[in-house]
C-alpha positions as CSV (number, residue, x, y, z in Angstrom):
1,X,0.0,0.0,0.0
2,X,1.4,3.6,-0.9
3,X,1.5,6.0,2.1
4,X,0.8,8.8,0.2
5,X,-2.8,8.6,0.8
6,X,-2.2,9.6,4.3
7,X,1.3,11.4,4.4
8,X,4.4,12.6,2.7
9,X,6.4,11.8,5.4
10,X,6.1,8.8,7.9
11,X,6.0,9.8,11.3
12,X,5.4,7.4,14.8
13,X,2.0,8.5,14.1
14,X,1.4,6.4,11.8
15,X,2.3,3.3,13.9
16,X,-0.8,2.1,14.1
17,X,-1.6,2.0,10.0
18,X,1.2,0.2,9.4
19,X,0.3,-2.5,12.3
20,X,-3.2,-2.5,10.7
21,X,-2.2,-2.8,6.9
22,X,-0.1,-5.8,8.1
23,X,-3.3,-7.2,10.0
24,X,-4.7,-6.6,6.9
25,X,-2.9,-8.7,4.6
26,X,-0.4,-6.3,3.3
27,X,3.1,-7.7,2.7
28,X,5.0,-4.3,2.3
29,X,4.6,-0.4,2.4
30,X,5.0,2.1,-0.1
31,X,7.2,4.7,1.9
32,X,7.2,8.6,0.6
33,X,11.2,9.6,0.4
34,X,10.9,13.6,0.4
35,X,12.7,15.0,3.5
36,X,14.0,13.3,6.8
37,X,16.9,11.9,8.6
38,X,18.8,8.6,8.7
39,X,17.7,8.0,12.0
40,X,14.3,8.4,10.8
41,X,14.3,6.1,8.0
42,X,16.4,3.7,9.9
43,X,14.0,3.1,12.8
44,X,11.3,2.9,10.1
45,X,13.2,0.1,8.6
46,X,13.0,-1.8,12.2
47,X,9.3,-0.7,12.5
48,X,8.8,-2.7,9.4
49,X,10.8,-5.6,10.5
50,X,9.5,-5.8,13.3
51,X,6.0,-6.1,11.3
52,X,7.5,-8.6,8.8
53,X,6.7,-5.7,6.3
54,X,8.2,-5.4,3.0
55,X,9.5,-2.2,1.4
56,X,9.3,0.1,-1.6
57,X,9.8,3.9,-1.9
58,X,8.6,6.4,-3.9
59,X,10.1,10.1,-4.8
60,X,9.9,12.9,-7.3
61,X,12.3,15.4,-9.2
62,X,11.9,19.3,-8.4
63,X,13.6,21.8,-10.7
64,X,16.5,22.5,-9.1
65,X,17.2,19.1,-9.6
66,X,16.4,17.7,-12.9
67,X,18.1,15.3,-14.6
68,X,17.1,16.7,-18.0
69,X,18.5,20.0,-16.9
70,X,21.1,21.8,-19.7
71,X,22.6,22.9,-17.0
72,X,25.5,20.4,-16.2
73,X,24.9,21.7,-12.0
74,X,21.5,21.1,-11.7
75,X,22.2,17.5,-13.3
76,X,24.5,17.0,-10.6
77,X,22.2,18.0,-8.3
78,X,19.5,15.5,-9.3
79,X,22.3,13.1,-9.0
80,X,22.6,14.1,-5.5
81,X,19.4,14.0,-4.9
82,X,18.4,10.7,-5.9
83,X,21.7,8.9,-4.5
84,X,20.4,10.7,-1.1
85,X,16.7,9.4,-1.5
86,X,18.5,5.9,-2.3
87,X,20.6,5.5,1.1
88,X,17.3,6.6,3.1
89,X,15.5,3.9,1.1
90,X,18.6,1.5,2.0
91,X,17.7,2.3,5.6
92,X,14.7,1.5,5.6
93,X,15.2,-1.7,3.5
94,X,13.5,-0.6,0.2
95,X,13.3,-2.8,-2.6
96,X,12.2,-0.5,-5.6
97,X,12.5,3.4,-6.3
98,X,9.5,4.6,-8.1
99,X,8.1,7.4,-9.5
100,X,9.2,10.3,-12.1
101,X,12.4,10.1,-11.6
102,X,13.3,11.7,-15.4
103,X,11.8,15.3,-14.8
104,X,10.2,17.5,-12.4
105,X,6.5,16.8,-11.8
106,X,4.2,19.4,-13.5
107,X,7.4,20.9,-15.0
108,X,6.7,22.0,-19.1
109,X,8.4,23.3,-21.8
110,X,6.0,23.7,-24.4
111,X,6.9,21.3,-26.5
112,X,7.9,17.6,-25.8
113,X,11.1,16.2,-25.2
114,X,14.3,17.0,-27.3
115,X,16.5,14.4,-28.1
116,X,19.4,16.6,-26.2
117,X,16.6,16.3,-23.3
118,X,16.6,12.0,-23.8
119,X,20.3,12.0,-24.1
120,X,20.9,14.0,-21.0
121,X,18.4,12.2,-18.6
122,X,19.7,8.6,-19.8
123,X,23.2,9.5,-18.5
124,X,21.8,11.5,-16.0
125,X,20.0,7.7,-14.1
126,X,23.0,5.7,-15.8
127,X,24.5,7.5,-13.5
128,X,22.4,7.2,-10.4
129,X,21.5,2.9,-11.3
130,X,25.2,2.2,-10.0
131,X,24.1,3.6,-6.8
132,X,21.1,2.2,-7.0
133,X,23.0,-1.6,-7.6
134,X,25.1,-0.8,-5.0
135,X,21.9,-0.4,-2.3
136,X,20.3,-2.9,-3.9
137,X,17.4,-0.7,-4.8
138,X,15.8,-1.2,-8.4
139,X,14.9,2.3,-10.3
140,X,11.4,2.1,-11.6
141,X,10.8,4.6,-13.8
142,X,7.1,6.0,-14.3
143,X,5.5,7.5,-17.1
144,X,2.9,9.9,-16.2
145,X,-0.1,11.1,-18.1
146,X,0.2,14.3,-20.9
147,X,-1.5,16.8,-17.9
148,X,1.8,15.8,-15.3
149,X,4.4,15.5,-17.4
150,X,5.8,15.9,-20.8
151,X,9.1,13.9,-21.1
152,X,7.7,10.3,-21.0
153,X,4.2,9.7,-21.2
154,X,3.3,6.4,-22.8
155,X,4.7,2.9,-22.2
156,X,6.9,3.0,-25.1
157,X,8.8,6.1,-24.6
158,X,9.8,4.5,-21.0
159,X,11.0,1.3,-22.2
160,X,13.1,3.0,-24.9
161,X,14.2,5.5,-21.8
162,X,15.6,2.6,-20.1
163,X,16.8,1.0,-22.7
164,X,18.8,4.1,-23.5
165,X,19.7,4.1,-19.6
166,X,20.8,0.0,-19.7
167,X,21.6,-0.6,-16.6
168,X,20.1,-3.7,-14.8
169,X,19.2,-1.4,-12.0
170,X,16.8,0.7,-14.3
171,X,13.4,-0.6,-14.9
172,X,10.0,1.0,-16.1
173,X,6.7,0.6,-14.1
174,X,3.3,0.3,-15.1
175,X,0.5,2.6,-13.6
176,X,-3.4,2.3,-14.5
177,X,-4.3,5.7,-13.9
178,X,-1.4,6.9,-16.6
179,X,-2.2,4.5,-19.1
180,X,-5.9,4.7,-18.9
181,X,-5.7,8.0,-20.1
182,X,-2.5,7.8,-22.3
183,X,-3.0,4.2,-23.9
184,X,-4.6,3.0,-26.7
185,X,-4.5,-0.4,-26.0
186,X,-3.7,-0.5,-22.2
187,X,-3.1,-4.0,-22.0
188,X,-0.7,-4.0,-25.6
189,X,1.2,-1.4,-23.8
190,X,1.4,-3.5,-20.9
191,X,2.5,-6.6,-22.9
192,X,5.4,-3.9,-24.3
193,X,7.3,-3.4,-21.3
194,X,8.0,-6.9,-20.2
195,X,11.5,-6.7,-20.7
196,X,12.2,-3.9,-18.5
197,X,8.9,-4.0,-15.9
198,X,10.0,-4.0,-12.4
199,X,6.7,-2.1,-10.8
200,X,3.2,-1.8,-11.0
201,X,0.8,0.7,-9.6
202,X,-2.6,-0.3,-9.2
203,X,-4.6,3.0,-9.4
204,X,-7.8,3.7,-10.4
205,X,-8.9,6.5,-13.1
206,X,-10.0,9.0,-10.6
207,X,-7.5,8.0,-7.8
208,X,-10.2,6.1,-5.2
209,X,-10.4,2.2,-4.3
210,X,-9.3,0.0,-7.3
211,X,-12.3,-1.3,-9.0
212,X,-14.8,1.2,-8.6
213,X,-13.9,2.8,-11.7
214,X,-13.2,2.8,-15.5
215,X,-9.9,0.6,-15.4
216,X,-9.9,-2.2,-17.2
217,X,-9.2,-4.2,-14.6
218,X,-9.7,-8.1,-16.0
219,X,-7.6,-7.3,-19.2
220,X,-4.6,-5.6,-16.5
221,X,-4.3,-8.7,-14.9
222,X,-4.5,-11.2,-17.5
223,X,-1.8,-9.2,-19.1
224,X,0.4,-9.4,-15.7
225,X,-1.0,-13.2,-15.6
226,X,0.8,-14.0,-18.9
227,X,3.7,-11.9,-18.7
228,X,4.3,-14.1,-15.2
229,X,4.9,-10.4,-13.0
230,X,6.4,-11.8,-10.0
231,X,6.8,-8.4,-8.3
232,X,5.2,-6.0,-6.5
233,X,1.6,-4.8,-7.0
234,X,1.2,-1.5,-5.3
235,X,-1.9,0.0,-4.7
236,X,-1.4,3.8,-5.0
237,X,-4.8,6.1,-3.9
238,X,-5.1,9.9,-2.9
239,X,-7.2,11.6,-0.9
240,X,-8.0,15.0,0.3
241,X,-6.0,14.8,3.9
242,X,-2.8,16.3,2.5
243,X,-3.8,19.9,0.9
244,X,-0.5,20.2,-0.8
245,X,-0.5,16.7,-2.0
246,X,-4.3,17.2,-3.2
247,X,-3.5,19.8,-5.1
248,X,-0.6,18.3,-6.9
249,X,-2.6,15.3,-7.5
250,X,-5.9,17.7,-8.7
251,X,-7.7,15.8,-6.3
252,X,-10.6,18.2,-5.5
253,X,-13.5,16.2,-4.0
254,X,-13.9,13.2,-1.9
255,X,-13.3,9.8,-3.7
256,X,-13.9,7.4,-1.1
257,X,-15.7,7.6,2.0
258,X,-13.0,6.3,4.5
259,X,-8.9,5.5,3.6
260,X,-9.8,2.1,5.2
261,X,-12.3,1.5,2.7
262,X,-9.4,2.0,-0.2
263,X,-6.7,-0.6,1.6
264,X,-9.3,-3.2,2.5
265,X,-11.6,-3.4,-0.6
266,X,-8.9,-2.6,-2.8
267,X,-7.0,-6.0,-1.1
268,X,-9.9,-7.8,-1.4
269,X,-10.4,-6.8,-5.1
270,X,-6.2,-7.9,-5.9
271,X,-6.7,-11.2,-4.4
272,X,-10.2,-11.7,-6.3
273,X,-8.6,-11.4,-9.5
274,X,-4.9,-12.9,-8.9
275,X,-7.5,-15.8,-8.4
276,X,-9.4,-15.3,-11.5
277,X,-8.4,-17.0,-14.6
């Protein structure tokens, strides 16, 4: 379960969610990466254990760090950035990296992405994967729909990203909520990516509990069925308890009636169709 439904930073307070998601059924977190100290991050990391939780994390680029930057500082800054968000996640035992790590989030140019732009932010995470190798993190990469992002935004311009990038620590994910809107054939595009898919996001097209919605959910897990995805299945939510993180999501009304609601029927609706044939 991503965290990011109920914080961008986790705190003690949040103790108790991650003793009930484990109760649950969960058998890992999604953990936000934004700001924090090693201590932090390491006595999250024995939290978990303690739980017999797994681990992934999740971060985003800002401007002053982007790795598509022309300007050769602010490359090295998202290189700093991302080797820093990649020791926290060591601390806490992550598996997985996700998220837009190409470009800042809701960052455009006008146009879409030079090939100077592709050049740079392949070397930029070619440079960042032998961290990531050294941690034992995987980098998934994340397309985002046209409205977020402009530098990757279907399932092939990630692969070919990463395949650019080629370094075993650099994957792609797969998110519903990006692909319903940005693929033709959501389940083609799935199909695509099999070489280089380390991540999926479970996320329904207007953010709430998986399978209330438009997704096409049967033909998502077939595809994963066939392709024999052995990985993690995140489910990834947002709600309106975090007004900054609302905002950046353009989440502007309620979409569920309770966060429980989200983790419990959207567990509930994974196991019902990893069953389904």
């Amino acid at each position: 379960m991503n965290l990011l439904l109920w914080t961008a930073k986790v705190t003690p307070a949040h103790d108790r969610l991650l003793k009930d998601l484990q109760k649950t059924g969960y058998d890992g977190v999604e953990v936000p990466v934004f700001e924090g100290t090693s201590q932090e991050y390491t006595t999250l990391g024995a939290k978990l254990r303690d739980l017999g939780l797994g681990a992934t994390a999740v971060t985003v680029m800002s401007p002053e760090c982007s790795p598509i930057s022309p300007d050769a500082k602010v490359r090295q800054a998202a290189v700093d950035r991302l080797k820093w968000v990649l020791d926290r996640g060591a601390e806490f035992g992550a598996e997985v990296l996700c998220g837009p790590l190409h470009s800042p989030l809701g960052v455009f140019s006008g146009t879409g992405p030079t090939s100077d732009e592709r050049k740079r932010g392949a070397e930029t995470l070619r440079r960042v994967a032998d961290h990531a190798a050294a941690a034992k993190i995987t980098l998934a990469v994340e397309y985002l729909n046209r409205f977020e992002a402009y530098f990757l935004t279907t399932a092939a311009d990630a692969v070919k990203f990463a395949d650019t990038v080629d370094h075993p620590a650099c994957g792609v994910m797969w998110d519903t909520f990006h692909a319903h809107i940005e693929e033709k054939d959501p389940a083609a595009a799935l199909a695509g990516m099999k070489r280089r898919l380390v991540h999926v996001h479970l996320s329904e097209n207007d953010r709430g509990t998986p399978g209330t919605g438009q997704v096409d959910w049967a033909a998502t897990f077939s595809t994963l069925r066939k392709l024999k995805y052995d990985r993690w299945l995140v489910i990834e939510a947002f709600g309106r308890a975090l007004p900054d993180l609302a905002a950046a999501t353009r989440v502007w009304r309620d979409l569920f009636a309770d966060p429980k609601d989200v983790y419990r029927d959207g567990l509930k609706f994974i196991r019902r169709n990893l069953r389904a044939k």
